[in-house]
Backbone as ProteinMPNN parsed JSONL, in Angstrom:
{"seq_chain_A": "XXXXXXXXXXXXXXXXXXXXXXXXXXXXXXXXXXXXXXXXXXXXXXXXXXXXXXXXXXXXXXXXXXXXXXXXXXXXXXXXXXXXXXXXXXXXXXXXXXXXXXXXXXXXXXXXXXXXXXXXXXXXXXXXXXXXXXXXXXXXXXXXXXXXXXXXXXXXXXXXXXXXXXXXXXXXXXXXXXXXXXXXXXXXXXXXXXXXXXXXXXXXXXXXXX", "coords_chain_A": {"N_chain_A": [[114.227, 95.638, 85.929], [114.129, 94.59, 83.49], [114.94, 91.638, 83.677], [112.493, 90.543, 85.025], [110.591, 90.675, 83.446], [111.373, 88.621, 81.296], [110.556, 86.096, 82.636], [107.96, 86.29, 83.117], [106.885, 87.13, 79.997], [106.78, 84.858, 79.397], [104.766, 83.71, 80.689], [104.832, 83.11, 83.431], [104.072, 83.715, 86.568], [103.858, 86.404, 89.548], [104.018, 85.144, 92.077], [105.047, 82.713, 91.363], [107.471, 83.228, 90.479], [108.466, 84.266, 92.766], [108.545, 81.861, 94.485], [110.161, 80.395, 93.225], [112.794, 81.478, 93.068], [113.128, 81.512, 96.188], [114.014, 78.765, 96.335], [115.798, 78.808, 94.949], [117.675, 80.347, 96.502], [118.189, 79.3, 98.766], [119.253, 76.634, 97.952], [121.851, 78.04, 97.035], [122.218, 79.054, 99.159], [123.0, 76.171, 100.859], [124.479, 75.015, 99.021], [126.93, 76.385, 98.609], [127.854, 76.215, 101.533], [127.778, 73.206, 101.602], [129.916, 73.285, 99.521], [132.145, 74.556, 101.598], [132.72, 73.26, 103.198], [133.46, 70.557, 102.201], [131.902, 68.598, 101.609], [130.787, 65.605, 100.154], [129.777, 64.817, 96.766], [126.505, 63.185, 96.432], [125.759, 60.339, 94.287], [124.547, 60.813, 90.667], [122.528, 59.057, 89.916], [121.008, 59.35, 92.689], [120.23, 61.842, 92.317], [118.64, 62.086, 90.235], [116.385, 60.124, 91.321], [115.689, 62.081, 93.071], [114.453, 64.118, 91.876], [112.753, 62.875, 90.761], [110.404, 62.417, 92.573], [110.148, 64.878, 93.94], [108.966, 66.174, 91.673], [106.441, 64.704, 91.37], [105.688, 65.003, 94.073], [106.243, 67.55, 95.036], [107.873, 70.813, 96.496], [106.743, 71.569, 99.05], [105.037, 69.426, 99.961], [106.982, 67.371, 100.545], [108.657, 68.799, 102.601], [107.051, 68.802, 104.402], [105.573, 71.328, 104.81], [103.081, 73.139, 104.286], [101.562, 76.204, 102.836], [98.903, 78.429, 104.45], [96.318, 79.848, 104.09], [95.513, 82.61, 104.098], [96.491, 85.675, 106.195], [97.008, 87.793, 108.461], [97.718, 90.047, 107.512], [97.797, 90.335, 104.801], [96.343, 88.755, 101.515], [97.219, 85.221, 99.977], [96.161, 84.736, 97.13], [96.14, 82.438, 94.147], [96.635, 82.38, 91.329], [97.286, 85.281, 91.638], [99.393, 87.708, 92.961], [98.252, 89.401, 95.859], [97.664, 92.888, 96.751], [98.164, 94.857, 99.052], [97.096, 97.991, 101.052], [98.765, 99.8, 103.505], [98.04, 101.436, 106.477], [100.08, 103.076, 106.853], [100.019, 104.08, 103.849], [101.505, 102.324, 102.654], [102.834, 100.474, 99.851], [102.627, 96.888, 100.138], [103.806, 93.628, 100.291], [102.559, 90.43, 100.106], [104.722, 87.932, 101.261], [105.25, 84.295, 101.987], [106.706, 83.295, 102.996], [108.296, 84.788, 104.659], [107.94, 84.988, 107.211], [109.472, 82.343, 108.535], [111.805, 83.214, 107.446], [112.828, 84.816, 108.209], [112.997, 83.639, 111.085], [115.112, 81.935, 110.658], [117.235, 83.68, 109.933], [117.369, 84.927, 111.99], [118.455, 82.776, 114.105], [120.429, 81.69, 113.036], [122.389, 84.467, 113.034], [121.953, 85.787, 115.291], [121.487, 84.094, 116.752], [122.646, 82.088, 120.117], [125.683, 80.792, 120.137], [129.075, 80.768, 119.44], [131.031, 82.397, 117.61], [130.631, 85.944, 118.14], [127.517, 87.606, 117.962], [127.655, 90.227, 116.684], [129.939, 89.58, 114.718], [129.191, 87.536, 112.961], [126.861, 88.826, 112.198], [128.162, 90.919, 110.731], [129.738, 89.415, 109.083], [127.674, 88.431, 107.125], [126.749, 90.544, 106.315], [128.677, 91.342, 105.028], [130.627, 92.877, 105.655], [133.619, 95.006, 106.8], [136.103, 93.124, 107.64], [138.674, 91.981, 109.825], [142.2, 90.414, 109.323], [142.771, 87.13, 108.611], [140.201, 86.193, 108.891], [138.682, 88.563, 107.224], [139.621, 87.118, 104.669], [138.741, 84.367, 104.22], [135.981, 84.537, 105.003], [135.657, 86.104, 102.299], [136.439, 84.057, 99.784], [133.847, 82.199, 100.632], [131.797, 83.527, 100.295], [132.433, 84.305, 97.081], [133.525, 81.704, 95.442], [133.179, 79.225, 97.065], [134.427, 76.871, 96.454], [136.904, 76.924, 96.418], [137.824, 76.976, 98.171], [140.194, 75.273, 100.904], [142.055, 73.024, 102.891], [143.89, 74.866, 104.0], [143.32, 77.582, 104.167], [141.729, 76.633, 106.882], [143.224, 76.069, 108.108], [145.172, 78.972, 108.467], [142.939, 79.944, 110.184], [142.757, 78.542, 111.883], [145.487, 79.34, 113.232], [145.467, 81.674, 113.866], [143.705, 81.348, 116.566], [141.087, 80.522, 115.59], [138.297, 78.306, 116.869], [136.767, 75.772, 115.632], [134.404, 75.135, 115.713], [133.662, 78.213, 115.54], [134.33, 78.636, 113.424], [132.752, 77.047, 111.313], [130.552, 78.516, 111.952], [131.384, 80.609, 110.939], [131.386, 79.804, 107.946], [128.341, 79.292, 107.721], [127.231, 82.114, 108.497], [128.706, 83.619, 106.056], [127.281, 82.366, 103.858], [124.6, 82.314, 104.561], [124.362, 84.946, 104.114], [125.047, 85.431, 101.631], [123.206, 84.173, 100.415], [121.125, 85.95, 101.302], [121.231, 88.226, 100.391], [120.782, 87.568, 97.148], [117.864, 86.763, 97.452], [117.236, 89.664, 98.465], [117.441, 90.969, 96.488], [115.611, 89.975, 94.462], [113.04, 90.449, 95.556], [112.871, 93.351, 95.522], [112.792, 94.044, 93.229], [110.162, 93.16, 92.841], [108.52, 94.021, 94.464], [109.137, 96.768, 93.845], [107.615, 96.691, 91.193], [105.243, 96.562, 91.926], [104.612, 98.363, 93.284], [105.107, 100.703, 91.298], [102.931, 99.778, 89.854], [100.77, 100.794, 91.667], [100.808, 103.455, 91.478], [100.332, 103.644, 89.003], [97.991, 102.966, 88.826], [96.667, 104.708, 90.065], [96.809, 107.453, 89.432], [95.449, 106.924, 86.755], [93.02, 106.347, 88.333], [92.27, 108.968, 88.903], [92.671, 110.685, 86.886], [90.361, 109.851, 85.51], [88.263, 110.508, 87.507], [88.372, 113.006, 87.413], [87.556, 113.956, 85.154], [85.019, 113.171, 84.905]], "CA_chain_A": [[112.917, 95.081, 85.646], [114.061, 93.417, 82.304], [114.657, 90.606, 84.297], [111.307, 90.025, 85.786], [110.169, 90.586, 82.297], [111.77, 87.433, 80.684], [109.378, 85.234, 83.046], [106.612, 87.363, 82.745], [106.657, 87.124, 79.206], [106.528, 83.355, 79.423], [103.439, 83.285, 81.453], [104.847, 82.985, 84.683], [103.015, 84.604, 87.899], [104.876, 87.094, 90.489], [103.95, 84.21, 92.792], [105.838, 81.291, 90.815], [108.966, 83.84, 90.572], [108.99, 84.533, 93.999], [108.948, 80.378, 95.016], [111.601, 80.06, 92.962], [113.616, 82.418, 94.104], [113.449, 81.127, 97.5], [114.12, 77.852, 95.906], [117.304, 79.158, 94.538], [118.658, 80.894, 97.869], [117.704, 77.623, 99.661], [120.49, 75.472, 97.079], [122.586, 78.786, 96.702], [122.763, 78.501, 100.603], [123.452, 74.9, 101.274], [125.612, 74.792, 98.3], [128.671, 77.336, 99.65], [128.171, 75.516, 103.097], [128.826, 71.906, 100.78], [131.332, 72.997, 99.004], [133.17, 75.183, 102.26], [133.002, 71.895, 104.031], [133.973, 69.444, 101.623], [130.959, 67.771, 100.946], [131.216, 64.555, 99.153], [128.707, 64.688, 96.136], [126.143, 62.011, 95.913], [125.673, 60.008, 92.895], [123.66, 60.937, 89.812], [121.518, 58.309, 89.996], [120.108, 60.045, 93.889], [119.715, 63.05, 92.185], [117.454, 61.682, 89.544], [115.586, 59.583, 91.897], [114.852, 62.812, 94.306], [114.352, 64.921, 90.688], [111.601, 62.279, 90.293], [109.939, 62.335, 93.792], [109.628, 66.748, 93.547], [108.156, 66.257, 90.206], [105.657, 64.297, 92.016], [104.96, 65.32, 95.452], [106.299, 69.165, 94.986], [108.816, 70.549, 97.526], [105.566, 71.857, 100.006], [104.887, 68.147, 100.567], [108.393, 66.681, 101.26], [109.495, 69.639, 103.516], [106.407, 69.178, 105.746], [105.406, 73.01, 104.982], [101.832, 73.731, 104.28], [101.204, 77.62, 103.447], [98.0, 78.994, 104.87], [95.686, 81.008, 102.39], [96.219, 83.627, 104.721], [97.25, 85.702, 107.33], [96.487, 89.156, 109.33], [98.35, 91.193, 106.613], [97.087, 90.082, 103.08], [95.896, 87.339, 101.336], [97.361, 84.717, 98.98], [95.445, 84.279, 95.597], [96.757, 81.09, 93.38], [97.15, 83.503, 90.621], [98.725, 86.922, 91.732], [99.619, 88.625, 94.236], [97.446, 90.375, 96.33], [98.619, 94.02, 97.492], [97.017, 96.285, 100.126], [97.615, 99.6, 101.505], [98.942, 99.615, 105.037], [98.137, 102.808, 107.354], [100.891, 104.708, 106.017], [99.901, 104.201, 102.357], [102.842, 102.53, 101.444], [102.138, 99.433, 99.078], [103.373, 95.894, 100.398], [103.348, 92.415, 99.141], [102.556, 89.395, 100.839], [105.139, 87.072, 101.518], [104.31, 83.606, 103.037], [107.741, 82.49, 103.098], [109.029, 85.73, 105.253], [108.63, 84.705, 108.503], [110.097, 81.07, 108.485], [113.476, 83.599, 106.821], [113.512, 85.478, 109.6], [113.485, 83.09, 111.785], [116.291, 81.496, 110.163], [118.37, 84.874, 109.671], [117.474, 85.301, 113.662], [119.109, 81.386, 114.388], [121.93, 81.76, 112.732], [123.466, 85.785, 113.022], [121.868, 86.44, 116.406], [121.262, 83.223, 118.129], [123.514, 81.598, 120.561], [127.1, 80.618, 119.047], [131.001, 80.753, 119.947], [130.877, 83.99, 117.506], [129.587, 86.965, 118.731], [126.329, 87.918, 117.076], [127.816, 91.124, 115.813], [130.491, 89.566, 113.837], [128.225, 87.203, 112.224], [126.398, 89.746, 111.215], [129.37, 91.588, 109.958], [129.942, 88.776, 108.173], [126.659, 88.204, 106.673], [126.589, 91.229, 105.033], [130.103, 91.773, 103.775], [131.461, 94.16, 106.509], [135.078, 94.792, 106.677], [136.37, 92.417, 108.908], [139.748, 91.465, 109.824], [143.103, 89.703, 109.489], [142.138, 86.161, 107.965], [138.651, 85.579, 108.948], [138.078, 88.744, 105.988], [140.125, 86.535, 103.297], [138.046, 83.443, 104.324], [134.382, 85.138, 104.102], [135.744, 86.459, 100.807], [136.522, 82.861, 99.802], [132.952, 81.639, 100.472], [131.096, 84.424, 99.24], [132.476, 84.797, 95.86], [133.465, 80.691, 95.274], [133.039, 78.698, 98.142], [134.384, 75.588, 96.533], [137.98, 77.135, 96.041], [138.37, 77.036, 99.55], [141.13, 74.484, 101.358], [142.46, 72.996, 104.781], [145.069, 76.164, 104.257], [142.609, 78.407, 104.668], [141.382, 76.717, 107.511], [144.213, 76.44, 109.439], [145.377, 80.043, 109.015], [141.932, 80.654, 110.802], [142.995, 78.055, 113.387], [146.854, 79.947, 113.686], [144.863, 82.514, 114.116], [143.054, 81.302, 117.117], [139.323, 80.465, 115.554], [137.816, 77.384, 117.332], [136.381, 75.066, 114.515], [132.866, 76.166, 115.806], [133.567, 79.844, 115.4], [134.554, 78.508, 111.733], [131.998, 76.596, 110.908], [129.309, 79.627, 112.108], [131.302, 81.703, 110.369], [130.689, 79.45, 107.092], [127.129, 79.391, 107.719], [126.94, 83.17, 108.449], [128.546, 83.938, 104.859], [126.692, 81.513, 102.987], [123.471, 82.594, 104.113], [124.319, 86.306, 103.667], [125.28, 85.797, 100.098], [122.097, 83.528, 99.835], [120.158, 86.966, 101.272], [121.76, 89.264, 99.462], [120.202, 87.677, 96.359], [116.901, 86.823, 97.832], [116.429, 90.722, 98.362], [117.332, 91.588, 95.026], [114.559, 89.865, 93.517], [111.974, 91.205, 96.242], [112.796, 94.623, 95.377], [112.553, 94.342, 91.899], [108.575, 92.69, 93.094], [108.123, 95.641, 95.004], [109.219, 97.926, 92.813], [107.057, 96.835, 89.935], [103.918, 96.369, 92.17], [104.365, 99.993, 93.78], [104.564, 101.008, 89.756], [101.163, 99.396, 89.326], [99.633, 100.914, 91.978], [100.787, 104.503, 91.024], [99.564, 103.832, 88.064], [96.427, 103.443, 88.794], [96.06, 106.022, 91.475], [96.869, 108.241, 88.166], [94.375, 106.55, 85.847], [91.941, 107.249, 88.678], [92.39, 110.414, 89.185], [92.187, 111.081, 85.67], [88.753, 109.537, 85.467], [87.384, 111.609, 88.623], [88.627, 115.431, 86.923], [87.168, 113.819, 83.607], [83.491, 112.987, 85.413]], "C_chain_A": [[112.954, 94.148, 84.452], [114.106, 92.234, 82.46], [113.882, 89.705, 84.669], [110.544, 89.627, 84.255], [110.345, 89.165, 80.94], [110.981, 86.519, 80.856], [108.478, 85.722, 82.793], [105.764, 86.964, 81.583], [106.35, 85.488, 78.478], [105.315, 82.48, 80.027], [103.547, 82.903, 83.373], [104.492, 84.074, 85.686], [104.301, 85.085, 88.752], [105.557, 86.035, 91.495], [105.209, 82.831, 92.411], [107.225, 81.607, 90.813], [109.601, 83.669, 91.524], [109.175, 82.473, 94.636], [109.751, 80.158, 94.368], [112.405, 80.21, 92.803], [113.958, 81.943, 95.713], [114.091, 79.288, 97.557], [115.88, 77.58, 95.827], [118.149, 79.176, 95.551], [118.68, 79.595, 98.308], [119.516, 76.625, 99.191], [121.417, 76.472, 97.115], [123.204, 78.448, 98.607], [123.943, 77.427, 101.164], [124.689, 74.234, 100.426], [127.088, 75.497, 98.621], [128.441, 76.707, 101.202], [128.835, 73.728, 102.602], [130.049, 72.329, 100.383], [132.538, 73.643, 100.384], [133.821, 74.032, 102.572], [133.626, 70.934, 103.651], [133.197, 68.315, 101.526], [131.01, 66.623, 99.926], [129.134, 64.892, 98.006], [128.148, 63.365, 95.736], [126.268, 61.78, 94.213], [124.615, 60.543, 92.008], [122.333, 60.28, 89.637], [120.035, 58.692, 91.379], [119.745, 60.802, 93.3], [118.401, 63.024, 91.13], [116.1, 61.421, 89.792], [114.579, 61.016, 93.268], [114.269, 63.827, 93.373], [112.688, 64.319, 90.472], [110.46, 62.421, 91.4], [109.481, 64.113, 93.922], [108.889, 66.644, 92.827], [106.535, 65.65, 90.702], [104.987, 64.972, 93.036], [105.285, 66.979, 95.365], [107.034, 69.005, 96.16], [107.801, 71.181, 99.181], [105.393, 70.173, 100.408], [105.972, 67.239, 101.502], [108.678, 67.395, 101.931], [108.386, 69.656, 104.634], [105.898, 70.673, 105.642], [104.234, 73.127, 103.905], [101.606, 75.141, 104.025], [99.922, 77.57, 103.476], [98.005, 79.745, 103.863], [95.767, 82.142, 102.739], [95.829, 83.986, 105.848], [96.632, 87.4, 107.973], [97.22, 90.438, 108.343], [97.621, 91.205, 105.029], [96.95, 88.472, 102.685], [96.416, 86.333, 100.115], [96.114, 84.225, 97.669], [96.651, 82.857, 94.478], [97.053, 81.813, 91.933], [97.852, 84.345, 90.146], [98.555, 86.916, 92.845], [98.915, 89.457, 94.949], [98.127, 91.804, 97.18], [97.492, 94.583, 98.05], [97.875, 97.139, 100.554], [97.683, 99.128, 103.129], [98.497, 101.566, 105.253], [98.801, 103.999, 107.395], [100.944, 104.965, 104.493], [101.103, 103.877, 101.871], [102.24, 100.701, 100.969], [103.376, 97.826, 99.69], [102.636, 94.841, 99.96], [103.474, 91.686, 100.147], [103.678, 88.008, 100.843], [105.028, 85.598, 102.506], [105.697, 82.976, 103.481], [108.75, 83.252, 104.54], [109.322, 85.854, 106.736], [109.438, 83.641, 109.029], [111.826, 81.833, 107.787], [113.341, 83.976, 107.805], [113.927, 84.883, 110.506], [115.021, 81.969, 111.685], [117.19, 82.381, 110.405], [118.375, 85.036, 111.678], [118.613, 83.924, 114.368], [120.344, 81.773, 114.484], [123.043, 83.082, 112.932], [122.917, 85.983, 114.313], [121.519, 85.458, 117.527], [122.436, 82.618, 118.68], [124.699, 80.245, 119.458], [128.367, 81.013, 119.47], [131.035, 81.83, 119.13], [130.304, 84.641, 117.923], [128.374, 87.44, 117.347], [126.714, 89.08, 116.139], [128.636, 90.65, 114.693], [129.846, 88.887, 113.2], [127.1, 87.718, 111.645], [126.764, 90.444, 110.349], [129.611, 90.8, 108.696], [128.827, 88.444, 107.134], [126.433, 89.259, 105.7], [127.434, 91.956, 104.503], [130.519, 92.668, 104.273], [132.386, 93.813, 106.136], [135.34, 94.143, 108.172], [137.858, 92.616, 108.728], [140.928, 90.519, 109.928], [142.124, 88.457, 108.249], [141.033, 85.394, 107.657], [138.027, 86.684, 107.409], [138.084, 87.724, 104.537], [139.243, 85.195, 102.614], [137.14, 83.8, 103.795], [135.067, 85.301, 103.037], [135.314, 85.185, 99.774], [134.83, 82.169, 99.898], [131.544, 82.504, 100.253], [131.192, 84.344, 97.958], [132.677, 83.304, 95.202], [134.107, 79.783, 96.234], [134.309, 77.138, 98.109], [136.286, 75.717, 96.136], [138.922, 76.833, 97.78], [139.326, 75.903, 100.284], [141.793, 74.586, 102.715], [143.551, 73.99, 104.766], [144.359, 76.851, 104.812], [142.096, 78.268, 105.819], [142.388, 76.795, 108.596], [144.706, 77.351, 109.369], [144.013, 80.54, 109.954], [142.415, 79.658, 112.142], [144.307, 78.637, 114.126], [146.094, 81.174, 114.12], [143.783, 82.816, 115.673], [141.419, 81.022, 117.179], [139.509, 78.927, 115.964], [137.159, 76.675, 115.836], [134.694, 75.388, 114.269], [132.733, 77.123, 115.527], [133.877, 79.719, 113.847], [133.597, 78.035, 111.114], [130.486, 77.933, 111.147], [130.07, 80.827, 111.249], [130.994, 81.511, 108.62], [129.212, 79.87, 107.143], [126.753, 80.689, 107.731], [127.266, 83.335, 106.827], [128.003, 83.938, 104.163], [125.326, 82.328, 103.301], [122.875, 84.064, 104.044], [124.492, 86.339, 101.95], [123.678, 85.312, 99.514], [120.767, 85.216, 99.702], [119.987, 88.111, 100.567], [120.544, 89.025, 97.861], [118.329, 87.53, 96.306], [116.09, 88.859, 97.661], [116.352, 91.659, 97.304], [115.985, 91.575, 94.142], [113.296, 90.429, 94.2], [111.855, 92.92, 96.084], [112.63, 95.009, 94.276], [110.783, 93.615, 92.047], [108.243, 93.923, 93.312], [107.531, 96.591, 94.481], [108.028, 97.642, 91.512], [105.499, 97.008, 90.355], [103.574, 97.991, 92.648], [104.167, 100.703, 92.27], [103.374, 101.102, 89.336], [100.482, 100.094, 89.738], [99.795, 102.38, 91.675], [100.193, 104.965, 89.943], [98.482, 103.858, 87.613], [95.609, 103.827, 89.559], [96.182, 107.16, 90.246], [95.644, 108.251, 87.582], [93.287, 106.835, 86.682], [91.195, 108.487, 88.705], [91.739, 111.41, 87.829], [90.508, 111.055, 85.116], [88.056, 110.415, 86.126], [87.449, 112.943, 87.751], [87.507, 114.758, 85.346], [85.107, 113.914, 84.017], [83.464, 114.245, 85.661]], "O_chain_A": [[112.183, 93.204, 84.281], [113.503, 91.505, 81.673], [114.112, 88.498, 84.747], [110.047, 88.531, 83.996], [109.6, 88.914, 79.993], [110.502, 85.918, 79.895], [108.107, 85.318, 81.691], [104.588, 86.604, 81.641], [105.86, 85.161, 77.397], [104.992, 81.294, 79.961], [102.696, 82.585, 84.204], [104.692, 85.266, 85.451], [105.399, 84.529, 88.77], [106.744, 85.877, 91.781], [105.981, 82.253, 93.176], [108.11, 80.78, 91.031], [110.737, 83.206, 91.627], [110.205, 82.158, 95.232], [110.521, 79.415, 94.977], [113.154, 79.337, 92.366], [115.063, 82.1, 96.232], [114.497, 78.722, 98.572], [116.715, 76.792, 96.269], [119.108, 78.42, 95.704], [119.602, 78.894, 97.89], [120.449, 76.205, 99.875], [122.447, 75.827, 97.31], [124.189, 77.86, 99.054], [125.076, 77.574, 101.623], [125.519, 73.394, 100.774], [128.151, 74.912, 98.827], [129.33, 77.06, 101.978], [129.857, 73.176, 103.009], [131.111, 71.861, 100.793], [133.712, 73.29, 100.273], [135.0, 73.735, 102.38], [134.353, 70.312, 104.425], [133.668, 67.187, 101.378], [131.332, 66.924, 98.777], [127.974, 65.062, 98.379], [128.741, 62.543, 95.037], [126.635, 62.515, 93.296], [123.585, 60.79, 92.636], [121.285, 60.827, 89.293], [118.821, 58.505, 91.292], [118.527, 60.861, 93.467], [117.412, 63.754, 91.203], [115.084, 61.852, 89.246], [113.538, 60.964, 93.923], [113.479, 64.573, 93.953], [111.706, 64.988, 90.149], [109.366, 62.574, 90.857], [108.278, 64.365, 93.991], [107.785, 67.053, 93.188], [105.536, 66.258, 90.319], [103.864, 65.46, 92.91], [104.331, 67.674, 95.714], [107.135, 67.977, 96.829], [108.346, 71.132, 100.283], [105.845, 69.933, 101.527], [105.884, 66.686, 102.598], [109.52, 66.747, 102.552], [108.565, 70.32, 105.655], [105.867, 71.206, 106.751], [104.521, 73.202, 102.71], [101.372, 75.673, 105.11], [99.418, 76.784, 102.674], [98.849, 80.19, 103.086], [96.091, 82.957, 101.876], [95.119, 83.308, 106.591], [95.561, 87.819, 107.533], [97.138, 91.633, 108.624], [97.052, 92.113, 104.424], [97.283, 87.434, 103.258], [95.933, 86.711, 99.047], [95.372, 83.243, 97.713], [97.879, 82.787, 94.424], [98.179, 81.485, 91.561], [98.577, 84.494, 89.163], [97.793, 86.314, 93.601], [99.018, 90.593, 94.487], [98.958, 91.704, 98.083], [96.326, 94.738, 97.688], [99.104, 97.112, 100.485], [96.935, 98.379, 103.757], [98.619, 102.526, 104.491], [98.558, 105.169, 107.69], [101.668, 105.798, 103.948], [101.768, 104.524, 101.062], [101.479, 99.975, 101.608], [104.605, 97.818, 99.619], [101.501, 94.795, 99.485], [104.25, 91.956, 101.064], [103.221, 86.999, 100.305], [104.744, 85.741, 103.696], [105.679, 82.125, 104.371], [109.581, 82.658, 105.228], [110.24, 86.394, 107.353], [110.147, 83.927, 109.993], [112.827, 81.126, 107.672], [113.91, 83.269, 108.638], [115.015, 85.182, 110.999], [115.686, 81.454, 112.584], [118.102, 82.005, 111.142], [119.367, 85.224, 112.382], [119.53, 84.268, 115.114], [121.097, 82.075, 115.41], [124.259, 82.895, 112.986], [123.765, 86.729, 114.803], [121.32, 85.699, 118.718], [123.378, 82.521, 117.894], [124.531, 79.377, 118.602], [128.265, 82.085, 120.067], [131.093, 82.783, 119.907], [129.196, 84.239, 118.279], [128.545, 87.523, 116.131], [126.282, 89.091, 114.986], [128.308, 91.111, 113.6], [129.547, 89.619, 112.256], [126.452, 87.178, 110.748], [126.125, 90.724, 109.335], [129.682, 91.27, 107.56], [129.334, 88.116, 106.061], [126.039, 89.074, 104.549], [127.268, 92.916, 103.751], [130.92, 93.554, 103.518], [132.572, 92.829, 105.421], [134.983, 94.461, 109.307], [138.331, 93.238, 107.776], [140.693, 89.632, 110.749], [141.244, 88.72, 107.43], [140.783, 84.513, 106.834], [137.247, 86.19, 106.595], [137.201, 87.537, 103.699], [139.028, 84.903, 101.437], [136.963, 83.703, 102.58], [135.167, 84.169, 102.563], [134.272, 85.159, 99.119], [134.648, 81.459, 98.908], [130.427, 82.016, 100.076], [130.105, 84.293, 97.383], [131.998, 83.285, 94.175], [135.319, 79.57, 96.265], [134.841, 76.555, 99.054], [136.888, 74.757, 95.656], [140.059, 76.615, 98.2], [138.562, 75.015, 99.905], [142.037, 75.56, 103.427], [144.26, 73.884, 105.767], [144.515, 76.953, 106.029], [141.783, 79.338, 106.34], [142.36, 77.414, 109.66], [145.293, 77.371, 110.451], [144.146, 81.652, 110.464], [142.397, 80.102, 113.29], [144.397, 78.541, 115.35], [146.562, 81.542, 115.197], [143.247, 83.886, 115.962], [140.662, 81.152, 118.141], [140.497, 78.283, 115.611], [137.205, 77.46, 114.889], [134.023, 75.7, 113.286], [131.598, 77.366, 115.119], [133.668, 80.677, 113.103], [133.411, 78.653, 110.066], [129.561, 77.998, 110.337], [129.463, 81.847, 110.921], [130.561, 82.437, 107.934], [128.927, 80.896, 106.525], [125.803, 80.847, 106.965], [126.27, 83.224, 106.112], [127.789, 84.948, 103.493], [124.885, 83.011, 102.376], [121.706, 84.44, 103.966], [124.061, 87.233, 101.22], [123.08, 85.812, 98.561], [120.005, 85.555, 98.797], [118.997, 88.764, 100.239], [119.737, 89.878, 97.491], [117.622, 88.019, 95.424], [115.062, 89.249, 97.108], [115.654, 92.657, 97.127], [115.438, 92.451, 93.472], [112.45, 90.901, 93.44], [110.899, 93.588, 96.476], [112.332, 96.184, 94.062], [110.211, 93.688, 90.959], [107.773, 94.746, 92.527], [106.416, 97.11, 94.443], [107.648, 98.657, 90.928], [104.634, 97.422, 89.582], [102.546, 98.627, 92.414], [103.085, 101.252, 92.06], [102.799, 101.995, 88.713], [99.53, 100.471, 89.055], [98.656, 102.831, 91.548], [99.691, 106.068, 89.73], [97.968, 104.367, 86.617], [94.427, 103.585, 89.8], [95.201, 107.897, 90.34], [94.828, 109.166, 87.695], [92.417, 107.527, 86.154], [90.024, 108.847, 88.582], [90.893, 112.3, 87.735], [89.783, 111.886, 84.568], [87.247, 111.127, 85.531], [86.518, 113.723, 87.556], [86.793, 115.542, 84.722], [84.243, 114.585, 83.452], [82.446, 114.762, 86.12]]}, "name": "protein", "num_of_chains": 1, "seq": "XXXXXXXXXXXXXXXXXXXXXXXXXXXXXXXXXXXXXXXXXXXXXXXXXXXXXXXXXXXXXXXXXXXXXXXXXXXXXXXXXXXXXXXXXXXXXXXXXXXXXXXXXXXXXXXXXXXXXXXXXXXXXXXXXXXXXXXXXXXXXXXXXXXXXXXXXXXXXXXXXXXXXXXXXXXXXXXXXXXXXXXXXXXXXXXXXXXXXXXXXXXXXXXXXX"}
C-alpha cells in the first residue's frame, strides 16, 4: 500500500492511478514486442512532436476511445471511484478499461494462431515450458531487448515457424504487461475493501451507541 500512498499523498485520485497504469502496461507491452523484434527507434524530434500533440488532445482523443459515464455495474465519478456491493457482498471497483483488456487477452492467448491457445497461455503467465521456446520467453520477459537472431534461430532448429515466434513474442510481452497491470488493481482493491470495512465498523459502532 506504501506505494499507492506516494500518489495519494500528492493529490492524485484512484482514478488518475489506475489510467496510468494502463498507460504504462500499454508502452511496457509494445515496448518488449519493439525491442524482441528489432524495432528501429524513431527520432527524438517524433517523440517530442507526439509528446506535444497528448499534451494537447489527451490519449482518449487520439486513440478514438470515448469512456461512457457508465455502465450496468457502477458508475464513473470524475473524482473517485465509485464502489458498490454486488449480491454476494463482496466490494468491487469499476473499471472502464476492463473489457477492451479482455478482449485483447482473449485475441491474443485464445484466438486463432499457429500456437496452440494453451501454450500461449502457458506462456503468458510464466508456465514451465520447454526446450528453447522456455529460454526465449525468459529472454522477453525479464529484458526483451537482449534478445538476438541466435535466439531465434535455435527456435527455428527447433522447428518454430516464424508465426509461432512472433505469437509467442506477443504472448510474453503481454503477460509480463498483465502481470503488472494486476498488481496495481489489487493493491485498488485491497485499499477500497479496507474502506469499506471500515466503515461497516464505524457503523456499527454508531447503531450499539444509539
Amino acid at each position: 500500500m506504501s506505494d499507492l500512498g506516494i500518489p495519494r499523498r500528492a493529490g492524485v485520485s484512484d482514478r488518475a492511478i489506475l489510467d496510468a497504469t494502463y498507460i504504462c502496461v500499454g508502452f511496457n507491452i509494445i515496448t518488449r514486442i519493439a525491442d524482441a523484434l528489432g524495432f528501429k527507434i524513431p527520432a527524438e524530434e517524433l517523440f517530442v512532436r507526439a509528446a506535444k500533440l497528448l499534451k494537447i488532445f489527451g490519449y482518449r482523443r487520439l486513440s478514438g476511445f470515448w469512456i461512457s459515464a457508465s455502465n450496468k455495474q457502477g458508475v464513473y465519478l470524475s473524482t473517485n471511484w465509485t464502489t458498490f456491493v454486488s449480491s454476494s457482498k463482496n466490494i468491487r471497483l469499476y473499471d472502464p478499461y476492463a473489457k477492451k483488456m479482455e478482449r485483447l487477452r482473449h485475441s491474443v492467448l485464445s484466438g486463432p494462431g499457429s500456437l496452440l491457445p494453451h501454450v500461449r497461455q502457458a506462456i503468458s503467465e510464466g508456465a514451465k515450458l520447454s526446450g528453447a521456446l522456455e529460454v526465449f520467453v525468459q529472454k522477453i520477459t525479464v529484458e526483451a531487448s537482449t534478445l538476438t537472431d541466435d535466439d531465434i534461430a535455435k527456435l527455428h532448429r527447433a522447428h518454430y515457424t516464424d508465426d509461432q515466434i512472433f505469437e509467442a513474442i506477443v504472448s510474453a510481452a503481454m503477460g509480463a504487461g498483465l502481470f503488472r497491470l494486476e498488481c496495481v488493481l489489487n493493491l485498488l482493491r485491497s485499499n477500497h475493501t479496507e474502506a469499506f470495512s471500515e466503515a461497516g465498523t464505524a457503523l456499527k459502532e454508531l447503531a450499539l451507541g444509539a
